[in-house]
C-alpha positions in Angstrom: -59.2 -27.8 26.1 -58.5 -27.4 29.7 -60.3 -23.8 31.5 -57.6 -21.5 33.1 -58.9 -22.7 36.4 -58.0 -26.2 36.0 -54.7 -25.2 34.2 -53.5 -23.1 37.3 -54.6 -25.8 40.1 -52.5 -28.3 37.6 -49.6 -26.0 37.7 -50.4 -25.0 41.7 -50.3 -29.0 42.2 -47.3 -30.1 40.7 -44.5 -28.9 42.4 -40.9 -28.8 40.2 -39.5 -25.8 41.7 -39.4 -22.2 40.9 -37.3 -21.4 37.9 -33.3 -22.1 38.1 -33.4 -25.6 35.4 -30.5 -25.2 32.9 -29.0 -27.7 30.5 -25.3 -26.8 31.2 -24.3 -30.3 30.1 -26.2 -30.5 27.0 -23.8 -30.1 24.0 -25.3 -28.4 21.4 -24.2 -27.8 18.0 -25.1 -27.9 14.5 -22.5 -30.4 14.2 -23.6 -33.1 17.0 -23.8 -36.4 16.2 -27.4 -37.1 17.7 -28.4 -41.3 19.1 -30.6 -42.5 21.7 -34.2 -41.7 21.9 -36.3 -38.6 21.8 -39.5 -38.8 23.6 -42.2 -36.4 22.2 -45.2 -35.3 24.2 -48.3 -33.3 23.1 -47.9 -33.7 19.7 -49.7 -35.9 17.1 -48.7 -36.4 13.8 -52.4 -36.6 12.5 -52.2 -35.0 9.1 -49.6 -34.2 5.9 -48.5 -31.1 7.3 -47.7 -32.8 10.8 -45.7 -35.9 9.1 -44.6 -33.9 6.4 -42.0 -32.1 8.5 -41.7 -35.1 11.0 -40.3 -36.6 8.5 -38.0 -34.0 7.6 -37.1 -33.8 11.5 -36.3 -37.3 12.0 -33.9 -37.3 8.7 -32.1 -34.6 10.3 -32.1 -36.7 13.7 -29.8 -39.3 12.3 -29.7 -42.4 14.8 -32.5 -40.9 17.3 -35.7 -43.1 17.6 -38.5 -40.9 17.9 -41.9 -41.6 19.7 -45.0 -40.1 20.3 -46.4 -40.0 23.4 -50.2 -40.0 21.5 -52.9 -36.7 22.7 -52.2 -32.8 23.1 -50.7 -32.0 26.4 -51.6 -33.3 29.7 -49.8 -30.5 32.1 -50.5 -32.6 34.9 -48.9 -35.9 33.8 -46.0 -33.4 32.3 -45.7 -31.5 35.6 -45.3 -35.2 37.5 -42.8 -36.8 35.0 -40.9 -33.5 35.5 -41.0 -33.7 39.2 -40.3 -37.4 39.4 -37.2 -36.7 36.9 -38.4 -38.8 34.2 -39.5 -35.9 31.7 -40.1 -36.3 28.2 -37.2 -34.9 25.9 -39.4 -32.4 24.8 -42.9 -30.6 24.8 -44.9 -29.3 22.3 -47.1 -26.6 24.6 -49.2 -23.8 24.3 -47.6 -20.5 24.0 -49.4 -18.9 27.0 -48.3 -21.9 29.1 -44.6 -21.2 28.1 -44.5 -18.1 31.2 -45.5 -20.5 34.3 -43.5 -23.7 33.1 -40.5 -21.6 32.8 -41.0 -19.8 36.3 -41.8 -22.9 38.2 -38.4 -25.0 36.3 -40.2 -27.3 33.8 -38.4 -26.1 31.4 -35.1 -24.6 30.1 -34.2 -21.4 28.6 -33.0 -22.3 24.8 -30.4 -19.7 24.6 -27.8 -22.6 24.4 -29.9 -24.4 22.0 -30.8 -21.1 19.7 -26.6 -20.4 19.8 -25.9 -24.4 19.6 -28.1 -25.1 16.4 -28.0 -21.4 14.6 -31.7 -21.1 15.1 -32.1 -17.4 13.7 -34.8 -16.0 16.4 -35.4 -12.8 13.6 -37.6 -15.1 11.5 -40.4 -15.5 14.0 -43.4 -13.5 14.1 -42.7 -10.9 16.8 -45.8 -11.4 19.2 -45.1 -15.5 19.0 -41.4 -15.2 20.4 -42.6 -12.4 23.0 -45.0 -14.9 24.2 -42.3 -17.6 24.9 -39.6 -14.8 26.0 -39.8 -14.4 30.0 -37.7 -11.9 31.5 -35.5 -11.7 28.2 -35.3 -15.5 27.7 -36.3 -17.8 25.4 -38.1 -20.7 26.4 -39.6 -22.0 23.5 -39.5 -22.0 19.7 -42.9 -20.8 18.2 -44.9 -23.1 15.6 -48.1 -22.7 14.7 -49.5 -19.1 15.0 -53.5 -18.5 15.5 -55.1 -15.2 13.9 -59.0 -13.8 14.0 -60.9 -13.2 10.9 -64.4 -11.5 10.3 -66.9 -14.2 9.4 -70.1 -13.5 8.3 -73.3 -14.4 5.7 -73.6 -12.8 2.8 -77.0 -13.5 2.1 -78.0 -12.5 6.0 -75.8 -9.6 5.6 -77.4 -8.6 2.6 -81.3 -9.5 3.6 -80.8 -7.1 6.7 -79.5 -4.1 4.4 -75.7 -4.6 6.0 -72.3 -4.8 4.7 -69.5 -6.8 6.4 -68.2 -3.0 7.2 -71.0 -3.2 9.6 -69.8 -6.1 11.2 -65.6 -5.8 11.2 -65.5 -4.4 14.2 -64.4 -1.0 13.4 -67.9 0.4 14.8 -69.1 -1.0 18.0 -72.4 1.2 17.6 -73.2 0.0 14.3 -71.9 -3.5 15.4 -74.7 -3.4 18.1 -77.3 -2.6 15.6 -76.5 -5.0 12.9 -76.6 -7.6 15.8 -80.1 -6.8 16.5 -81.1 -6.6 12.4 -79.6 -9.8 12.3 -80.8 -12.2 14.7 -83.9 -13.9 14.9 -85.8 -15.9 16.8 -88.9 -18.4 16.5 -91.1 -20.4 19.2 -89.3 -18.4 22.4 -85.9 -19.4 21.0 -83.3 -18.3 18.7 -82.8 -19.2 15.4 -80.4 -17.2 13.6 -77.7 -15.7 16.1 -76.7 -12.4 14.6 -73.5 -12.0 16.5 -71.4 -13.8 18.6 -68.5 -12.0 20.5 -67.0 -14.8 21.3 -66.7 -14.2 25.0 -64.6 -15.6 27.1 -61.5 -16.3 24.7 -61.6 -13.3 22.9 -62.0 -10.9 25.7 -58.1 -9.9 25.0 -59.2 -8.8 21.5 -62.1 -6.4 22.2 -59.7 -4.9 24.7 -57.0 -4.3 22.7 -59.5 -3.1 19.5 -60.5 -0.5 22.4 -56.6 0.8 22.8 -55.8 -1.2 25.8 -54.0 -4.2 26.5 -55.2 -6.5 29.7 -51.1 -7.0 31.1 -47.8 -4.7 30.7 -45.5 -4.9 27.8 -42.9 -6.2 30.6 -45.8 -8.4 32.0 -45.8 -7.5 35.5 -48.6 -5.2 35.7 -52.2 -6.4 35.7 -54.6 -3.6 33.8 -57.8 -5.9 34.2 -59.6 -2.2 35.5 -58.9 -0.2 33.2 -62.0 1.8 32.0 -61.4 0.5 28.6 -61.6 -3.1 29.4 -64.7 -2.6 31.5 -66.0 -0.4 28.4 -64.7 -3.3 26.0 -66.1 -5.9 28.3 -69.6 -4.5 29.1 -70.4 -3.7 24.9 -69.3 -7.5 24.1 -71.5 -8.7 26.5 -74.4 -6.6 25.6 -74.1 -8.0 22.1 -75.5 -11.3 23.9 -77.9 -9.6 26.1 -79.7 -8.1 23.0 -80.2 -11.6 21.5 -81.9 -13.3 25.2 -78.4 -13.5 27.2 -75.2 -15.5 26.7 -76.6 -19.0 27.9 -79.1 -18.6 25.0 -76.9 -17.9 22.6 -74.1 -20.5 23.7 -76.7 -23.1 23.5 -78.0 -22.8 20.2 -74.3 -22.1 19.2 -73.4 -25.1 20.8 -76.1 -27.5 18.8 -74.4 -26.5 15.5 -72.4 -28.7 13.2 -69.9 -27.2 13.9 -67.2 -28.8 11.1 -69.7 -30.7 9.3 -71.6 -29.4 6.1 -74.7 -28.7 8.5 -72.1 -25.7 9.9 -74.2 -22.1 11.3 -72.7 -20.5 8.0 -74.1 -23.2 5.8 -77.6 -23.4 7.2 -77.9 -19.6 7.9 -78.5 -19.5 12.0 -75.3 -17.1 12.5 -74.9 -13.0 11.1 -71.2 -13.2 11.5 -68.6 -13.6 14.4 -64.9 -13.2 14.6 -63.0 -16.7 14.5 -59.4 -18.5 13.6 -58.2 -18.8 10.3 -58.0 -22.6 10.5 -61.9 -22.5 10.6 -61.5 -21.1 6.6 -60.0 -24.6 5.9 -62.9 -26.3 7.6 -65.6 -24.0 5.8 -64.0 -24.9 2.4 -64.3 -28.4 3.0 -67.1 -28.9 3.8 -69.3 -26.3 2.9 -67.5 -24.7 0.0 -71.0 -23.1 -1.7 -71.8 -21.4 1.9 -73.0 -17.8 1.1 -69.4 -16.4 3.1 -67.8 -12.8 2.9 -64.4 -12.3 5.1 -62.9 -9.4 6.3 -60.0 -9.1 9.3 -61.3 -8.1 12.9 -60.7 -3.9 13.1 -60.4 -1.9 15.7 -62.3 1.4 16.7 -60.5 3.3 14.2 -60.7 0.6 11.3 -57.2 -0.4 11.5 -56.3 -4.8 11.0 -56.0 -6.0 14.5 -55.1 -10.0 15.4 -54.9 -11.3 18.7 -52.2 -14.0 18.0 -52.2 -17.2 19.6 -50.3 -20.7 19.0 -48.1 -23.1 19.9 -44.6 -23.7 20.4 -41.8 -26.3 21.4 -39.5 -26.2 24.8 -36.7 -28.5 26.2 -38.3 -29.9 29.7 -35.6 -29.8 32.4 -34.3 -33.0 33.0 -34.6 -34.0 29.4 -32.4 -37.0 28.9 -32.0 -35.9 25.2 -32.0 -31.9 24.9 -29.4 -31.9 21.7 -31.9 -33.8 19.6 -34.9 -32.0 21.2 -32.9 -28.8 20.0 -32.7 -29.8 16.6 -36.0 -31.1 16.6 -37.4 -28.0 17.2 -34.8 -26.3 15.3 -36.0 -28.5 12.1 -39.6 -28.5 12.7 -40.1 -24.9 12.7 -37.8 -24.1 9.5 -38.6 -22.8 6.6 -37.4 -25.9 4.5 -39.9 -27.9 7.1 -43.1 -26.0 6.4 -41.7 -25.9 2.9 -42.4 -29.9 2.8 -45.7 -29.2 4.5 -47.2 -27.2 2.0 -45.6 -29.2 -0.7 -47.8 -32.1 0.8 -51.1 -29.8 1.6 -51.0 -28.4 -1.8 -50.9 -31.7 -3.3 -53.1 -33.1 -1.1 -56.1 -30.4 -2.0 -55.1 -30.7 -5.7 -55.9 -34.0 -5.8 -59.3 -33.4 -3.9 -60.0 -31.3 -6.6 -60.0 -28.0 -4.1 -57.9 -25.1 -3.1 -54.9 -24.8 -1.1 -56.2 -21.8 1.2 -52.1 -21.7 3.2 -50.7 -22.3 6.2 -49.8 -20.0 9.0 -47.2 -20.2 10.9 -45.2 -18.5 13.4 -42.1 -18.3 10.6 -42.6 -15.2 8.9 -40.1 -16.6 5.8 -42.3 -19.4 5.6 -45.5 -17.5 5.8 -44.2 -15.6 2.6 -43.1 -18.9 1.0 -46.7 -20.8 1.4 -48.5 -17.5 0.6 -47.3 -17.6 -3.0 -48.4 -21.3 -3.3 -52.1 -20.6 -2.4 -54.4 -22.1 -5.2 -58.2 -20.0 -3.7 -57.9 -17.5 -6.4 -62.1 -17.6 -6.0 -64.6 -15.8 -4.2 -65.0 -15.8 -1.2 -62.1 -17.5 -0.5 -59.5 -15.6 -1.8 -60.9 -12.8 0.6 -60.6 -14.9 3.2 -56.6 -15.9 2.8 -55.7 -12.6 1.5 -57.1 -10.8 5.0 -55.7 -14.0 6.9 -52.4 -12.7 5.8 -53.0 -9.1 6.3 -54.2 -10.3 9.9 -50.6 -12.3 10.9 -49.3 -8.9 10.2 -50.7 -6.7 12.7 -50.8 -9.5 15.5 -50.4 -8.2 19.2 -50.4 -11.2 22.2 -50.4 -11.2 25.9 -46.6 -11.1 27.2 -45.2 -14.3 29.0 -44.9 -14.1 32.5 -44.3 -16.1 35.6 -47.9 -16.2 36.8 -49.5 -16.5 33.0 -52.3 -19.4 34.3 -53.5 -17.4 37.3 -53.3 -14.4 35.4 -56.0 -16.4 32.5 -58.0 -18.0 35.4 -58.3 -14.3 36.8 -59.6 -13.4 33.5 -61.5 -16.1 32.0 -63.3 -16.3 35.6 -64.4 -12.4 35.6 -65.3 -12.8 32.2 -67.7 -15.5 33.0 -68.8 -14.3 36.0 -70.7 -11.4 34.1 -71.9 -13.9 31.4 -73.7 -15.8 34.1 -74.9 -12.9 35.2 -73.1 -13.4 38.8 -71.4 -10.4 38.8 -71.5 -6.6 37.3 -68.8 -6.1 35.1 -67.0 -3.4 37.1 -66.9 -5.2 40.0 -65.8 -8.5 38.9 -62.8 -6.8 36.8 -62.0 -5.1 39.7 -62.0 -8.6 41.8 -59.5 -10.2 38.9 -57.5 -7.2 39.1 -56.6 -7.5 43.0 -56.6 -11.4 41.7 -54.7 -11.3 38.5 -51.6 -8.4 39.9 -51.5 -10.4 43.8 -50.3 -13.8 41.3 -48.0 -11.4 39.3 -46.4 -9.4 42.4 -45.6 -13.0 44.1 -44.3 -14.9 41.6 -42.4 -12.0 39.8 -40.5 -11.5 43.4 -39.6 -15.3 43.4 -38.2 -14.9 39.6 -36.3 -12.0 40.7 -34.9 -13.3 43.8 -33.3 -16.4 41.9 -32.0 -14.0 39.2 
């Protein structure tokens, strides 16, 4: 996965022009008679649930030959085949990404394509279509959505005297001892991590669970400095200072089989830590005796909090093809899509002899659909896709905006300055602040000078 650093020199790099690409030729319509080709990039069709509604797409394409341009999404090689006007037909991106390749022209708004093709915008989980709205446009249809669960060990939990109460994150005080109860260490170096905070990615979470969000609702206002974020910022790092510092801690963590049956849950070396429900899939694979107990991620007054994250599909400008990329989009995001998808899953775990633990997705029909097809009706794991669900419904994400890479690379790099003990926290929040609303003020004034 590329840093925010690398992401904004990418986009910096590239240049496609600042916003103003529209697809006033493109003929839209749920009627269309579709031929030709549709090139896809960043997307894979690796498992049932990817072909399963590729298939469905491509039935619905009629004539059009599809092809894969194989890996996730290389920005840079996207950013130059826009700029050298040979772009794919369309682009499966990351949600945050959605803000800058709109501002800079990469891609069209899909107004036209959501009229054109009767896409009904009302089905998507709100935070996932505010992340791909920029100034009240649409640049992208939302797939995939990305939640946070509590994860933790019940027989660590339990040896210490805790609950997973203790470790939700509805009491940063208790949280902070039940790290310290937890973890352990042998021959100068950890061996059980009690908790991981999950610093840098989830620094918009523990902001949020402390009644603040890091950007505006109408994302032009930077609140990087806010005394709740440095309050949020400075407990989440002390979590790793109490267990020998973050390096420690991301070493050790970084040694684990991670998706293999030697996993920290399995073999005991980690208390708990918040994490995406896809990793529920992975523990149930391959570890499905691991001692687990699931809760969702709280805030400081105990209330479900999810800091949703995901993908979604947008119509590059240029696109030699945008009435099929419509419909693709349009087809692979529909409830009769993820429908087929879970038809496949479901039959797929049934005949592995294990449970069918859902899908998420950013279609809240669908979400309802799938949720009634889930087969983990055991412990722990019915837990664990009951508060998955409850989780997709108190989602909150960081608003698209025109400077959305320099706004993460502000972050991500204050973040990390303080892990690596290069920076108080205070100062180096206020240092993304001045960078963070400097990228904002610039590239908002180039949006609205076009508009």
């Amino acid at each position: 996965m590329l840093s925010g650093g690398v992401v904004l020199l990418l986009l910096a790099g590239c240049a496609v022009g600042t916003g103003g690409a529209d697809d006033s030729d493109a003929d839209y319509g749920a009627d269309t008679e579709l031929s030709g080709e549709l090139e896809v990039m960043g997307f894979s069709g690796v498992d049932e649930v990817a072909t399963a509604r590729m298939d469905l797409a491509e039935s619905e394409l009629g004539d059009v030959e599809v092809g894969l341009i194989e890996g996730e999404l290389d920005l840079q090689q996207f950013l130059s085949a826009v700029a050298s006007g040979e772009p794919p037909d369309v682009v499966y991106a990351n949600r945050d990404q959605i803000g800058s390749l709109a501002a800079r022209g990469a891609i069209v708004p899909m107004s036209r394509c959501i009229e054109g093709e009767g896409i009904d915008t009302s089905v998507y989980v709100p935070s996932a279509l505010a992340q791909v709205t920029l100034d009240d446009e649409v640049y992208g249809i939302p797939e995939f959505n990305s939640v946070q669960l509590t994860m933790a060990n019940a027989d660590l939990l339990s040896a210490a005297g805790l609950t997973i109460e203790d470790v939700n994150g509805s009491d940063w005080e208790a949280m902070s001892a039940a790290n310290q109860a937890l973890t352990k260490s042998e021959g100068g170096g950890l061996s059980v991590i009690g908790y991981d905070s999950k610093l840098p990615e989830f620094m918009p979470l523990w902001a949020k669970a402390n009644g603040v969000d890091l950007i505006s609702e109408d994302g032009r206002t930077a609140q990087l400095d806010d005394p709740a974020v440095l309050e949020a910022l400075e407990w989440a790092v002390s979590i790793y200072d109490d267990q020998g510092g973050f390096s420690a801690v991301k070493a050790y963590r970084d040694s684990a089989d991670f998706f293999g049956e030697g996993n920290q849950f399995a073999t005991s070396v980690l208390g708990a830590m918040p994490m995406e429900q896809w990793y529920v899939n992975v523990l149930n694979d391959v570890s499905p005796d691991a001692p687990m107990v699931f809760d969702t991620v709280r805030d400081k007054q105990g209330a479900t909090l999810a800091y949703a994250t995901g993908s979604a599909w947008a119509i590059p400008s240029g696109s030699d093809n945008p009435e099929a990329a419509c419909r693709w989009a349009r087809v692979m995001t529909s409830e009769d899509a993820w429908q087929a998808a879970a038809d496949a899953r479901l039959e797929a775990r049934t005949g592995e002899g294990k449970p069918f633990t859902g899908i998420l997705t950013a279609n809240a029909q669908a979400d309802a659909a799938i949720e009634g097809m889930v087969t983990a009706d055991e412990e722990p794991w019915a837990t664990a896709v009951a508060s998955m669900y409850e989780a997709n419904g108190a989602t909150f994400s960081l608003p698209a905006n025109p400077a959305d890479a320099e706004f993460k690379a502000a972050l991500q790099d204050a973040v990390n300055s303080v892990l690596n003990g290069q920076a108080e926290p205070a100062d180096a929040l206020a240092e993304a602040q001045e960078k963070a609303q400097s990228a904002l003020d610039e590239a908002w004034a180039e949006l609205d000078a076009e508009g």
